[in-house]
Every structure is written in C-alpha cells, then in structure tokens.
C-alpha positions in Angstrom: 164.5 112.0 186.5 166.1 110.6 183.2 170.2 110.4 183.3 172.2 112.4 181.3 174.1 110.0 178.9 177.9 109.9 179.4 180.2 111.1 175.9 181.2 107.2 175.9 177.2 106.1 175.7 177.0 109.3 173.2 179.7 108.0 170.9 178.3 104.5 171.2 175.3 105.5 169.8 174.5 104.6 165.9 174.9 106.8 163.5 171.7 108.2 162.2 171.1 107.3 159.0 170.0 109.5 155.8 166.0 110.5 156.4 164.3 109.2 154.0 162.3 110.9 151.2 158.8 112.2 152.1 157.6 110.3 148.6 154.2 111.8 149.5 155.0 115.0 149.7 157.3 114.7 146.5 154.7 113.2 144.4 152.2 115.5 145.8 153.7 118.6 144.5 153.6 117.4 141.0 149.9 116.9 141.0 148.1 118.1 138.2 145.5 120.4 138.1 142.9 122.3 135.4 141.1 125.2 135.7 140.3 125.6 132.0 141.0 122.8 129.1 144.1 122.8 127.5 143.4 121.8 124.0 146.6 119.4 123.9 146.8 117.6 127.2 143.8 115.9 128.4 144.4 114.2 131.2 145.0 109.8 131.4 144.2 107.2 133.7 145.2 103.2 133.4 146.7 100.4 134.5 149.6 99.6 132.0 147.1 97.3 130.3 144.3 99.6 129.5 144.3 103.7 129.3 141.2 106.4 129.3 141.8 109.5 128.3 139.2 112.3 129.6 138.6 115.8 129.2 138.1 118.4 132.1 134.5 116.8 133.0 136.5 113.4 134.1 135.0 111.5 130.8 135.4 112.1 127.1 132.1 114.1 127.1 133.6 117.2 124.8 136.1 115.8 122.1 135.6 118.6 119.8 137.6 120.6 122.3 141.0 118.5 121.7 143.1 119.0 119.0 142.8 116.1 116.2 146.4 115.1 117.7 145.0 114.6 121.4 141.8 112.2 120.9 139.8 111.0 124.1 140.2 107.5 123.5 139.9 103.9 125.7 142.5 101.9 124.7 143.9 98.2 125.9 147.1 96.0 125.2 145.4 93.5 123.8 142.6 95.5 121.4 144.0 95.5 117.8 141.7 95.1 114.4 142.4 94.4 111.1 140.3 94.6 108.1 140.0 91.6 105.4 142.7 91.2 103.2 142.2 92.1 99.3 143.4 88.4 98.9 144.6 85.3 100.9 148.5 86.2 102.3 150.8 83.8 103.4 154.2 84.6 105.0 155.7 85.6 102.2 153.3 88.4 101.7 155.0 91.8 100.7 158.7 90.4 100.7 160.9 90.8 98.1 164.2 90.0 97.0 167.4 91.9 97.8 171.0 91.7 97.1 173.2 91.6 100.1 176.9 91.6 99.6 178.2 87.8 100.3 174.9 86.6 100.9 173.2 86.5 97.5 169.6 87.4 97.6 167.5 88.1 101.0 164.1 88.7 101.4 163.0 92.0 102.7 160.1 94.1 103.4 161.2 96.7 101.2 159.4 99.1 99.6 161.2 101.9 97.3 158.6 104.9 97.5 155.3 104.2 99.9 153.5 106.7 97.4 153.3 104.1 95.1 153.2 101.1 97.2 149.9 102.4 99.2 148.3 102.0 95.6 149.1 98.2 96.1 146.1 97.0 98.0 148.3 94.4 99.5 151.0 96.4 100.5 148.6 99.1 101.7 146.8 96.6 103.9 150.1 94.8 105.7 151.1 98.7 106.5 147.9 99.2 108.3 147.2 96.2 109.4 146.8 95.0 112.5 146.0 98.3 113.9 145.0 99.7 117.8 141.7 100.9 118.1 139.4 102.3 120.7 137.1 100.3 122.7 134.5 102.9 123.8 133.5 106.2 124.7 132.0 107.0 128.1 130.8 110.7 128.5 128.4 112.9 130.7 124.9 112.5 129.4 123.6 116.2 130.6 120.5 118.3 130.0 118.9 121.8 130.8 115.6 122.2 132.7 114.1 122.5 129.4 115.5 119.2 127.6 118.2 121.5 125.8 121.6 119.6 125.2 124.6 121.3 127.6 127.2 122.8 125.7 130.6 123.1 126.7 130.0 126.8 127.0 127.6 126.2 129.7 129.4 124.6 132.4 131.2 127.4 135.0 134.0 126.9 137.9 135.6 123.9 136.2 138.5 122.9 138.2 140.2 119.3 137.6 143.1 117.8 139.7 144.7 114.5 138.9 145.9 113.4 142.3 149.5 111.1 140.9 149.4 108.9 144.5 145.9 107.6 144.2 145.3 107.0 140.7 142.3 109.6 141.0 141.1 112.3 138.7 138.4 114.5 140.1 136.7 117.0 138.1 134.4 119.3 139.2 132.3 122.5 137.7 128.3 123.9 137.6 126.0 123.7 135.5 122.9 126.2 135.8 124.3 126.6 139.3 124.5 123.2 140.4 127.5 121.2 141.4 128.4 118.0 139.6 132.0 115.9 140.8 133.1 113.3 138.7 136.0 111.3 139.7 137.3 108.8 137.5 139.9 105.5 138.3 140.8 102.6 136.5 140.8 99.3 138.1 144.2 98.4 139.2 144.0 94.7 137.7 140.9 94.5 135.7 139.6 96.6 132.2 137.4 98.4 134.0 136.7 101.9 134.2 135.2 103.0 137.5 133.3 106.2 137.7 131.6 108.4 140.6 129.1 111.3 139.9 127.9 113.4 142.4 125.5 115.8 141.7 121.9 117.4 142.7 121.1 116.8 138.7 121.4 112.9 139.1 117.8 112.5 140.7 116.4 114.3 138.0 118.1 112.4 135.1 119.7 115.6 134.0 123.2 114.2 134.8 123.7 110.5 133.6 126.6 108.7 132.2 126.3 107.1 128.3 128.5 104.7 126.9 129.2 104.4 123.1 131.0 101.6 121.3 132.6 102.3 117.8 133.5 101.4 114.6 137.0 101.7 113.4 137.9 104.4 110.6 139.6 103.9 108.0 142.1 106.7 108.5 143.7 105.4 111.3 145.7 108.1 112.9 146.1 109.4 115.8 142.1 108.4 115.8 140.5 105.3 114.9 137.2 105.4 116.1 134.0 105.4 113.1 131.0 107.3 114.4 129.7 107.7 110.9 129.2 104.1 110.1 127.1 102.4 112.6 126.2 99.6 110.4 129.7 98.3 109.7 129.4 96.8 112.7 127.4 94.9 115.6 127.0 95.6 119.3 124.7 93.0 120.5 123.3 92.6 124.6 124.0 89.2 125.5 122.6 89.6 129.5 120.7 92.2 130.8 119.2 93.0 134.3 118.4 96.7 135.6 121.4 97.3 137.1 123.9 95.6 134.5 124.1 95.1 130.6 126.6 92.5 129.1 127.6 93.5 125.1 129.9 91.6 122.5 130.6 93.8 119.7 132.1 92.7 116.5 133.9 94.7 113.8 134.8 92.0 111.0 137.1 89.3 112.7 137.4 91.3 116.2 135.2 90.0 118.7 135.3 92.4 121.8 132.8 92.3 124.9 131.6 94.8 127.6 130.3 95.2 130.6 128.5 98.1 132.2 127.2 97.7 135.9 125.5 101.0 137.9 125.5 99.5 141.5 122.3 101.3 142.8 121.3 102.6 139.5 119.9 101.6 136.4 121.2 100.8 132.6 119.1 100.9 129.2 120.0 100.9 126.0 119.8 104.1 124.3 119.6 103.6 120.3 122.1 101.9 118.0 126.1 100.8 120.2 125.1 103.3 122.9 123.9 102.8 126.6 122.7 105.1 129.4 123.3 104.5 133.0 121.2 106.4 136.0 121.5 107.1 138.7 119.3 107.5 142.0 119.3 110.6 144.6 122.5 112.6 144.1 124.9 109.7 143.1 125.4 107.8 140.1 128.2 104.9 140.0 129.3 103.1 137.0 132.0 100.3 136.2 132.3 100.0 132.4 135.3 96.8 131.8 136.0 95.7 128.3 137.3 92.4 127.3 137.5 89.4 124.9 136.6 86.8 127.1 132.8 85.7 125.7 131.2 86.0 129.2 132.3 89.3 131.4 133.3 88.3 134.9 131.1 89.7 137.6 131.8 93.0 139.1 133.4 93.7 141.7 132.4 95.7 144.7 133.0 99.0 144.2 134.4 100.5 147.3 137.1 97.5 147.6 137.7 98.7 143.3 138.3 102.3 144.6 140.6 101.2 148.0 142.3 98.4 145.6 143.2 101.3 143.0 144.3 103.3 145.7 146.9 101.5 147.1 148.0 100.3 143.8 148.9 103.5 142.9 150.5 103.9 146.9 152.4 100.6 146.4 154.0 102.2 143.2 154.7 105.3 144.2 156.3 103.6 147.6 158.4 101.0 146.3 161.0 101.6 143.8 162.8 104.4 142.7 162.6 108.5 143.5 164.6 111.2 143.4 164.1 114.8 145.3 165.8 117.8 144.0 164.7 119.9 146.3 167.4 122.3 147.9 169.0 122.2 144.4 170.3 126.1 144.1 169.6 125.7 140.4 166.5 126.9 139.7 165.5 124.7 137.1 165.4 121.8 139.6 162.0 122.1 140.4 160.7 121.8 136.3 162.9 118.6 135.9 161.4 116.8 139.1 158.4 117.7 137.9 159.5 116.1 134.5 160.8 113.3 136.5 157.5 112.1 138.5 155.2 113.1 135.8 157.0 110.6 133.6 157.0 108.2 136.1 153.1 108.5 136.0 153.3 108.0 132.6 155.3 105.1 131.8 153.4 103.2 134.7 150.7 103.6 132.3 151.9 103.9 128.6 155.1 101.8 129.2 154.5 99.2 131.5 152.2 96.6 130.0 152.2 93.2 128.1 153.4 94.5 124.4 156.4 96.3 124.0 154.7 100.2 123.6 153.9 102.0 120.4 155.4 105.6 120.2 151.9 107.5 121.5 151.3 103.9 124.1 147.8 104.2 125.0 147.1 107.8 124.2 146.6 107.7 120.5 147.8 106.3 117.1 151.0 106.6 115.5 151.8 104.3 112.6 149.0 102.8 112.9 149.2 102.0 116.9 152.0 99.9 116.0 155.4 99.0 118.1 159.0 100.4 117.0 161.1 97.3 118.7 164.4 99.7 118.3 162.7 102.0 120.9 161.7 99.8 123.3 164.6 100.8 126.2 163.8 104.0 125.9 159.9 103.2 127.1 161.1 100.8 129.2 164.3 100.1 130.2 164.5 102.3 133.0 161.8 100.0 135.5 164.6 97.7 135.5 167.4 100.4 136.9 164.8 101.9 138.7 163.5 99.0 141.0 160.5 97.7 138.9 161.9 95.2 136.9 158.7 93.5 136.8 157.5 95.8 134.7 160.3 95.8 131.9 159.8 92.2 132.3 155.7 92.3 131.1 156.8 93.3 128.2 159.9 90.9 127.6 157.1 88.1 127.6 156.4 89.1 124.1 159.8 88.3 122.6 160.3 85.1 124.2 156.4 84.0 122.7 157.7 85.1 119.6 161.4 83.7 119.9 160.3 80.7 117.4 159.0 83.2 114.9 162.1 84.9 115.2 164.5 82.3 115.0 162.4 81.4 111.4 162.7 84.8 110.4 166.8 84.1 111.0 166.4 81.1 108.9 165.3 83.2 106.0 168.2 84.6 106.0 169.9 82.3 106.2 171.4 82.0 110.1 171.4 79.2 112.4 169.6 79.6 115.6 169.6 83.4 115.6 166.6 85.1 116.5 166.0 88.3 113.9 163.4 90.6 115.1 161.5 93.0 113.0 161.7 96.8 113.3 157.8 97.9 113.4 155.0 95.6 113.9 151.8 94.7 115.6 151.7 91.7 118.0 152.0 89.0 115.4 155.5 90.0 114.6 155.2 91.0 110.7 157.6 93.8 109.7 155.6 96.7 108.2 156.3 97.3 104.5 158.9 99.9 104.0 161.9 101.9 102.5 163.4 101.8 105.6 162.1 99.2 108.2 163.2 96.5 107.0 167.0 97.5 107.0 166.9 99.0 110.6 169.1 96.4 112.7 169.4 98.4 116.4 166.9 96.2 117.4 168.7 93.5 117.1 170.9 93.6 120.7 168.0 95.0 122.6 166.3 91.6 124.0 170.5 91.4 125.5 170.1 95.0 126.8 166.7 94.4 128.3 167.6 90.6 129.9 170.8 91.8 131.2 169.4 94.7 132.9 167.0 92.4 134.5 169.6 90.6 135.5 171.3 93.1 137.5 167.9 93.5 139.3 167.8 90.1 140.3 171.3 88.2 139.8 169.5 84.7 140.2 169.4 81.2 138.6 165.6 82.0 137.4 166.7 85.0 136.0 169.4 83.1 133.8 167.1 80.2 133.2 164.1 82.8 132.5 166.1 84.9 129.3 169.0 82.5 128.7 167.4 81.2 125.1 166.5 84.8 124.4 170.1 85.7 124.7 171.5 82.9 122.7 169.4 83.2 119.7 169.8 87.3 120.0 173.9 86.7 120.4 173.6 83.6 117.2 172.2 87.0 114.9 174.8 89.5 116.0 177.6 86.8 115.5 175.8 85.6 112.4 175.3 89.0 110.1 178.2 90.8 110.3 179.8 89.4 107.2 184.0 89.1 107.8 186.0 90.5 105.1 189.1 87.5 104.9 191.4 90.5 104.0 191.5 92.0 107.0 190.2 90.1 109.5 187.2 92.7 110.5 183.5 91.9 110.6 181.3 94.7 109.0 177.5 95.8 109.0 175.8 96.3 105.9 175.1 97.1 103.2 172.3 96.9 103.2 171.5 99.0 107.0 169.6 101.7 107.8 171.2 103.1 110.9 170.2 105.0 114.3 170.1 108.6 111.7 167.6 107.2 109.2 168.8 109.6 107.0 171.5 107.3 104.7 171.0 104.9 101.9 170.5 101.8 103.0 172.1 100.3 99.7 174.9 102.0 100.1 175.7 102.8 103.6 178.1 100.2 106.0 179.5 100.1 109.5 177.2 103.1 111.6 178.6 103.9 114.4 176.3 102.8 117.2 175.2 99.4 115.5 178.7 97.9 115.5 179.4 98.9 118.8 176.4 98.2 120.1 176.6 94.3 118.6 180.0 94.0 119.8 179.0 94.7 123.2 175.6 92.5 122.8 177.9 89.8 122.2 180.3 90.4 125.1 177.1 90.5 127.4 176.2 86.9 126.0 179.3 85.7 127.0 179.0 86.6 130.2 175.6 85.1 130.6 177.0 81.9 129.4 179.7 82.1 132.1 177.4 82.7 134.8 175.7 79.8 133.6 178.6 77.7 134.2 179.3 77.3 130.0 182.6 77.7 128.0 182.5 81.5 126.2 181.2 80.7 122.6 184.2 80.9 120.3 182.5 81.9 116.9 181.1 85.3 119.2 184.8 86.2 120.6 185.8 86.4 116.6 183.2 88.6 115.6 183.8 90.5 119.2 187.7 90.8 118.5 187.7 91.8 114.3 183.9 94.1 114.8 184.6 96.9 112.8 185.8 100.3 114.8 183.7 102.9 115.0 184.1 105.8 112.1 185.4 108.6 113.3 187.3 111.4 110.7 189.2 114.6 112.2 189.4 113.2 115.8 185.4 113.3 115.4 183.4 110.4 115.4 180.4 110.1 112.3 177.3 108.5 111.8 179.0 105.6 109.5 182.1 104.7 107.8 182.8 106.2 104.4 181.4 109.6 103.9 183.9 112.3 103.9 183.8 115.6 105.4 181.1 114.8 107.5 181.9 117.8 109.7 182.9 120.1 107.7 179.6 119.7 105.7 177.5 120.2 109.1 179.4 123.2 109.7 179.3 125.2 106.6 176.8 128.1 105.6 174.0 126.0 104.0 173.8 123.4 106.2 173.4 125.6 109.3 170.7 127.6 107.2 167.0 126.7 107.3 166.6 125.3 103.7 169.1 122.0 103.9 170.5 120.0 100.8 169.8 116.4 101.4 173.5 116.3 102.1 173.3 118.3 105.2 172.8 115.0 107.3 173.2 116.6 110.7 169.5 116.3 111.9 168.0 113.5 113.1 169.3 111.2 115.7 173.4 111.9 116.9 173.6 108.3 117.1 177.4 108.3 117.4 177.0 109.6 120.7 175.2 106.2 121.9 177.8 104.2 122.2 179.4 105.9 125.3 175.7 107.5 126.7 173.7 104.3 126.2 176.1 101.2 126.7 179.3 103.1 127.6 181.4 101.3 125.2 184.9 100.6 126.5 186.3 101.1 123.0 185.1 104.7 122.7 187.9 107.3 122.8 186.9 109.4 125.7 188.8 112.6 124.1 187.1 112.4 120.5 183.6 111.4 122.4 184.6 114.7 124.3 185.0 116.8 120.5 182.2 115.2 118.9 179.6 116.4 122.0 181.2 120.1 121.2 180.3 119.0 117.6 177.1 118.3 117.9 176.1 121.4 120.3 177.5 123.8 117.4 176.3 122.2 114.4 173.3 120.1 114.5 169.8 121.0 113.9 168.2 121.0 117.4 164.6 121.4 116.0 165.2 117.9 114.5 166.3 116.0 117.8 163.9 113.7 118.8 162.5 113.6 123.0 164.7 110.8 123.5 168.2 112.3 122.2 168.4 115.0 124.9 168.2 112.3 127.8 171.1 110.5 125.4 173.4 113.0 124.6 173.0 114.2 128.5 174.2 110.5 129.6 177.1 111.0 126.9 177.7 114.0 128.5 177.5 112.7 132.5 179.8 109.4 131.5 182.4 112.2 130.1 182.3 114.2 134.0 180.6 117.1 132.5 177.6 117.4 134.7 176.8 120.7 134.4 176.3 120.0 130.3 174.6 116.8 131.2 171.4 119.2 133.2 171.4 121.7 130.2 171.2 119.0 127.5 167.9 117.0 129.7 166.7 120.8 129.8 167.4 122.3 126.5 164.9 124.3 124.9 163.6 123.0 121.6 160.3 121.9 119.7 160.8 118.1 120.1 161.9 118.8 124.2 158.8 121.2 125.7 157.1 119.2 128.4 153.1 120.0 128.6 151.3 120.4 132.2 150.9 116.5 131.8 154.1 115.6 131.3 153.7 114.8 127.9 156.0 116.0 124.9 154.9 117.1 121.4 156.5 115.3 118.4 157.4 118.6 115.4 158.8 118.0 111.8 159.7 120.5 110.0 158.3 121.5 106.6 160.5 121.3 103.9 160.9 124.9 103.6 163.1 124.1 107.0 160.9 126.6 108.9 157.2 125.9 109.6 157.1 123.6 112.3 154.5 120.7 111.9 153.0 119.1 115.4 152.5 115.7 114.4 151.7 114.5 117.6 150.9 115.5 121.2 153.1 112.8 123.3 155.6 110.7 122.2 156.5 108.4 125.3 160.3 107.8 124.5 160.9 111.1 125.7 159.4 110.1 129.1 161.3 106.9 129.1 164.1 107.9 128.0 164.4 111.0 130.4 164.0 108.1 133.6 166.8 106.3 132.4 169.3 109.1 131.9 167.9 111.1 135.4 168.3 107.4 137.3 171.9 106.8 135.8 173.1 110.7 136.8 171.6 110.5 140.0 173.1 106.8 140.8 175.9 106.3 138.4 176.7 103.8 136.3 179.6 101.1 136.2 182.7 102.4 136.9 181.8 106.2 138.4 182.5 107.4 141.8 180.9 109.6 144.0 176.8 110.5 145.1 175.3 111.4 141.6 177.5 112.2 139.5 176.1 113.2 136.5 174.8 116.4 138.2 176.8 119.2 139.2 177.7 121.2 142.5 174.9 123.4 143.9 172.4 120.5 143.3 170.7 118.5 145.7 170.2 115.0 144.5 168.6 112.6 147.1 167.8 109.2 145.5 166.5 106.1 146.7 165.9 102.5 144.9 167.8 103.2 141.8 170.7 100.7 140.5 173.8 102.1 138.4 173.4 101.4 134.9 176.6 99.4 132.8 
C-alpha cells in the first residue's frame, strides 16, 4: 500500500506551474470552413515566399465567381516584370529639382498631379514598373458524361475547411453524384504547389488537373494576369517524359521556369501555355513548382512534401507566441482570438518572406504589387515580439543588400554616410513617381525599429555585428536632415514632409508630430547600440536628440504638425463632422499624433494631453477613414495610458476599414467624394493583420515599464499568453 505523504513532504513539494496552452485545440477552433463561396474571401495557402489563392474546389478553377478585388492568383517573392522602357533611363530618371529650405535644390521624385504625369510615358512607366505578377493558374479540368464543360452550377454538397495547423485545405463537393476531394498544400521550402484529387471521375478523365501560364496585363491592379494575348509571350517545354514536363516562359526580359510532375499519372500539353495532368484509378497527384533557375530541381517525393508541410505548419504553430482568451467574461473575446490566430496564419504567409510586403502581400496587387517601406512594422514587426524573429529578420536582408544604394541615395542629398530609404518601390529600390512619396520620411527610423527589436530577441554579439552598419547609416540620416535653426537651438523637419496624415502640403508643412519624435528616439536607440558595442555615444546625434523639435500640441491637445491653428476646433465644428468635408477638415486619415506614445512610447509625451487628445480623436474624427492598422495603434495609445477597457473597444470598433472576413482578411473602403458612398478598393490589406499582432502581443505582455499580467486588457478577461516579449 502507497504511504500517505506527511504536510512537511506536502509543503515540500514544487509548486505546480501554469498549464500550458492546448495550442491545438486553440488553433483548431479558428479553422476555416465553406459551405458555399464567398465572393470576397477565397481561401490562401504559402510558404512566406510563394502564395496560391483557390476557390471552394481547392484550385482557381472558377475565377468568375470572385469579385475583381479577390483574384485567384500564384504569386512569389521573387516574381516581378517590367515592360521595356519608352527610352534608355539612368538614375536620374523622373527626378527633379526641389527647393528645401537651407539646403538649396534636392532632387525628388515629385510629381505635382499624376493625371498629367501618366501622359508622360516615362513617368508612367517608372510608376508601374517593376510590377508583381502571377505565375500560373492551376484549376480542375472537369467534364460531363457527354463531353459538356462543368459549370459552377453543377457541382452540389461543396464543403471546404482550411485546417490552420497543417497547412491543408481540403475541398470537397459532387458532381453528377460523384465525390471528388481536392486537398491542396504548398511546399514548406520549395515553390511548389502540391495537389491530391480523389475522385471516381479520375479513371475516366472526367476529373484532371490543367495548368495555365499567363501573360501580364497591362492594367495591373489587383490582377495582372493577360489571357487575351497569348502571343505576347512564350512558354516553351524544355524536358519532357510522361510523367513530368519542364517549361521556361518568357514575357520580355522575365525569364521564369516551371515544373509539373503527376507521380503515377501522366502530363501533355494541351494547346498554347497550358498543360493537362491525369491521373490513373481514383487518384490524381500533381506538384506544379515555379522558379527562375534555368533547369527545375527534381521533385521530391510526395508523401515526405505532404509530412514536411505538415510539420512546418506544427513547428509554427508550436513554437512562438499564443494567446487564449478563453474564460474572458466579455463576449467579444472569442471574435478577437479568432482575429488573433487567423492573422497569425496570414502574416506567416503574406508577411514573412524575403521582401518587405506590399499592402495586399501575396493576395493581389495594389500599386502595382509594390512595397510601402513606412508600413513595414506593421506587417512585420510583431514576429520579433512574438518569438519569430527570424522571420522579421527575412525581410531585414533586403535593406542591408540595399544599404549601398541607400547611403548613395543620402549623398544626393547631400549627407555623409546616411542611409535614405525610399517610401514605395519594387526590389531595386527606385522611389515611385509622386506628389507625395517622395516627401514621406517615417521610413526613415524603421530599419532602427526593426534591428532593435531583433535585438531584444536575441541580445548577442551577432546580433550587433549583423545590423550595426544598418543602424549607423539609418542614425547618420535622422541626425543629418533635421536642419538646426541657430536662433533657437532646435532641430526641425521639413519643409518639405509629407507626414503620417498624408493629408498636408508638403511645401508648406514642418515638424509632424510622430516624425520628430519618432527620429529623436531612432537616434537615442543608435546610441545605445553603439554603447553595447563598447563605442563612445556619437556627439553630433545627442545635439540633434537634445534641440529635436517638441511635438505640436495647441489647447492641451496634441496636432498632426506644428503651425496650423485651431486644429480642434476645426474637427469639431458642424461641417467637418458632416459627410461632405472642406479640404480643411483634416481629421480623417491616420491620427498619427497618437504614435508617438502607442508605437514607441515616447518618454517626452505628456501622459495627460496624450490622455485628451485619445478623447479627441474618439469624438471628432472620421472613423470611416481610419485605416486597419490605426485601430491596433490608437488601442496601444490607449493600453500605455492604463485604460484597458478603451484599448479592447478601439482593436474591436466597428467601422468599414476594421470588419474582419471569415478569412481573417480586412477590406480597404474610400469614400467617395460626396463623403457617403463607400468604395471597396480592396479585399485585404495585411497591415491590419500585422498591426493587430503587435498591439494584442504588447497588451497581453506589456511593454517597458508596465506592471502586472496583461495589462492592456481589462478585469473580467482571461488572458493566458505564452512566448511573447514586452515591447519598448
């Protein structure tokens, strides 16, 4: 008989610890799944470097049945086009010249009115070019008894469920009775698309698989693909044997290649940049990779593919960060953990590969598939804080490649050793033509942000050794620019800027409110990397550090920027609370003053007049004109103030740009200029899923400085997190 323990051997036992989150089970109740299409979330597979979008047969079989916004498309890191040029460009292509105060003349890629610049062929073609386009289209192939095409219409019991912990969508539904399941996965570290049909309609070749290659379109957005052109461009077979085809297809310059292997089956060509792949009794498999290397590796077994997907997807879900609201009394808990993994699918595919992301990621096209660099932490900032910092850091290899380029791009303007990154561009680093690119400078302290939250992830040598150039030349340009007025002793910020709130003359507008904090506080982050590196603090950054410019605030309120009266008093009159706004009504858009205590909790922010100018904002701005990403910003405004309870309702506030689809994905709205009609311009914009990870990590495990277990959410919820680090 086992002995009683004594109360000495009781009170000697450890403590048991916290149980740990069933991730499975979390992740498993956020699984998505169809029983009809929704026309504006189709679901998306990928790997970070390479995304396929399918509709509710598993492939991209019925595009007509998408809105225009929500294309079935297959698209990679690394696949961008370009047409010719109209003429030989050199570097100086599409600058001009622009006065800056103190500096004499800078050269910009300015634009006044793109109306009339898209009628300059140059111009037009450094705006659209280089652009994202997709690779391929892979799609059921499927027939009636009687050769008859299968419509939409004509397939019954369609159920699709996209299981988050595996990577795996499987879609299933009849046709004339039969069963067919397709499940789809994309290859974990390959290009590849792997693909599974099982169906009583594969013997007979009534169920097959097709894979089309197009052209690119002119009209670029949110779709690139040409179907209508088919001689504008080659798709040659380069190996062929019945089981595999090899294809290089060239659209001008851009030189692509493609594989498509049917272990067990058969593939044909099947008339001009199409093939067909058969299968043989009730199973058809196909891997279809994409590439640019001039010979496609071999492929790889496909039941280690499928169990080397698997446990990707296991290994992600596993390691890192999660949080479980579950036991929260609120009963909105259960929506934002759904929000919460959903996004977390997301970004792992949209926000997590070797380029910083464009606005749509892998999904679609938005200004021409290009990257916005001043929205890169709120893609992907939060893998850092949220125990995948090797993810942020994919993505931070593209700065320091283009660190020279950067530094010369300082030069031209005249700095020393300063890196000055562009706003919107492809890969090659050339800012996009515009009236307002070119002046936008809350890029500029983000490689500091980025490196120093990497940092905190792993406070070692390599770390500091890895970034370390990255942060000097950053920190030479935020030292560099400001330009010191000898009067007074301060340091100031334009003209000519184009803050956070787009919505100010860059010609006339000085000192916004989140770009000289956020400089200010780039710089005092360089200085501390120099000091971990065992170097003297750089004199020249502690000036510009200790005479920045404060930031504008009028009536114990802070503003956008310095030197526009009656700011608030403007936002809270009659006509600009109405529908129809004056262009003087400038409270829409981005809140941007609120950043400097929500993003980088800015020591120098008055806690009280951050306190009034939340109030502010909740009574008078225009909430159908906040963007995804500024409800997960003004909600860490609101946690770093201790108002928890306001933090929740501003991550869950009801408006156009903050409705999150069965997906996860959030529409982007404008408004018309009648201030009314609400425009969909877009069905995802990935900032809002970023940004959303960073503020729910930071509430849930605090940032420098608070106290307590998450406190940026209130009594009454249950908040148990694991693998998340405090933000500054």
């Amino acid at each position: 008989m086992r002995p009683l323990l004594t109360l000495a051997a009781i009170l000697a036992l450890p403590a048991a610890g916290p149980v740990p989150i069933d991730r499975h089970a979390l992740v498993e109740r956020h699984a998505v799944t169809f029983t009809t299409i929704d026309r504006d979330a189709p679901a998306m597979i990928g790997n970070g470097e390479i995304a396929f979008t399918a509709d509710i047969t598993g492939l991209q079989t019925f595009p007509e049945q998408y809105a225009r916004q929500a294309p079935l498309l297959t698209m990679a890191q690394w696949a961008w086009h370009s047409f010719p040029p109209p003429r030989p460009l050199d570097a100086e292509a599409g600058l001009v010249q622009v006065p800056v105060p103190g500096r004499g003349s800078q050269p910009y890629a300015y634009v006044r009115d793109l109306a009339a610049a898209a009628k300059d062929p140059v111009i037009a073609w450094l705006r659209e070019n280089p652009h994202r386009f997709s690779l391929g289209r892979v799609s059921l192939d499927m027939h009636h008894a009687d050769g008859r095409p299968v419509r939409f219409e004509d397939l019954t019991d369609t159920v699709q469920h996209l299981d988050l912990w595996t990577g795996t969508l499987t879609s299933r539904f009849r046709l004339d009775g039969e069963p067919v399941t397709v499940t789809t996965r994309v290859h974990p570290d390959r290009d590849m698309l792997l693909v599974e049909v099982r169906s009583p309609l594969v013997a007979s070749g009534r169920v097959a698989v097709r894979v089309a290659y197009p052209g690119v379109s002119r009209a670029i957005n949110p779709d690139p693909s040409d179907w209508a052109h088919p001689e504008a461009y080659r798709t040659r077979i380069i190996a062929r044997r019945p089981d595999r085809i090899e294809i290089r297809n060239r659209i001008d310059q851009t030189v692509t290649t493609s594989s498509v292997t049917a272990p067990g089956g058969t593939v044909i060509p099947a008339g001009a940049h199409r093939l067909a792949i058969r299968g043989h009794g009730d199973r058809l498999v196909a891997m279809v990779g994409f590439g640019r290397s001039p010979h496609p590796a071999p492929a790889p077994d496909y039941a280690r593919a499928v169990a080397a997907t698997e446990r990707h997807w296991r290994d992600y879900w596993t390691h890192g960060g999660i949080v479980d609201f579950s036991g929260s009394h609120d009963p909105r808990a259960a929506e934002l953990e759904r929000r919460v993994v959903l996004s977390q699918y997301l970004a792992a595919i949209n926000e997590a590969g070797s380029l910083p992301p464009q606005e749509e990621g892998l999904f679609s096209n938005s200004w021409n598939g290009k990257f916005h660099l001043e929205m890169h932490p709120w893609h992907s900032a939060h893998f850092a804080s949220w125990g995948r910092p090797a993810l942020l850091e994919r993505s931070l290899e593209w700065y320091r490649a283009y660190l020279p380029d950067a530094i010369a791009e300082g030069r031209r303007h005249g700095l020393n050793a300063a890196a000055w990154w562009p706003k919107m561009s492809g890969p090659e680093g050339r800012n996009s033509p515009s009236p307002i690119n070119p002046f936008i400078l809350w890029q500029q302290p983000h490689p500091i942000y980025l490196a120093e939250l990497v940092w905190r992830a792993h406070p070692d040598r390599a770390t500091l050794d890895r970034y370390a150039p990255l942060v000097e030349a950053t920190a030479n340009m935020l030292a560099g620019w400001p330009r010191l007025d000898p009067a007074t002793g301060r340091y100031h910020i334009g003209p000519p800027v184009v803050p956070v709130q787009e919505n100010h003359d860059p010609f006339t507008t000085a000192d916004p409110a989140f770009e000289v904090e956020y400089f200010r506080w780039g710089l005092e982050r360089a200085q501390a990397w120099r000091e971990r590196r065992g170097l003297a603090r750089n004199p020249q950054w502690d000036k510009v550090i200790a005479g920045m410019a404060p930031m504008p605030m009028q009536d114990g309120r802070y503003v956008p920027v310095a030197g526009e009266p009656g700011f608030w008093a403007r936002a809270a009159s009659p006509e600009c609370r109405g529908d129809a706004r004056p262009p003087l009504c400038t409270n829409r858009d981005h809140p941007s003053f609120l950043m400097p205590f929500g993003l980088i909790g800015s020591a120098r922010v008055d806690r009280a007049a951050m306190a009034r100018t939340v109030a502010a904002t909740d009574a008078d701005w225009d909430m159908r004109q906040l963007w995804g990403w500024d409800f997960p910003m003004i909600a860490m405004t609101a946690a770093r103030l201790g108002r928890p309870e306001e933090a929740v309702d501003w991550l869950l506030r009801d408006a156009p740009n903050n409705r999150w689809g069965a997906t996860g994905m959030t529409p982007r709205f404008d408004l018309a200029a009648d201030g009314k009609t609400e425009t969909r311009l877009a069905d995802t914009y990935f900032p809002s899923n970023g940004a959303l990870l960073l503020a729910v990590g930071m509430m849930a495990a605090g940032w420098q400085g608070s106290t307590g277990h998450a406190p940026g959410f209130p009594a009454g919820w249950s908040v148990r997190v694991e693998g998340i680090r405090p933000l500054p």
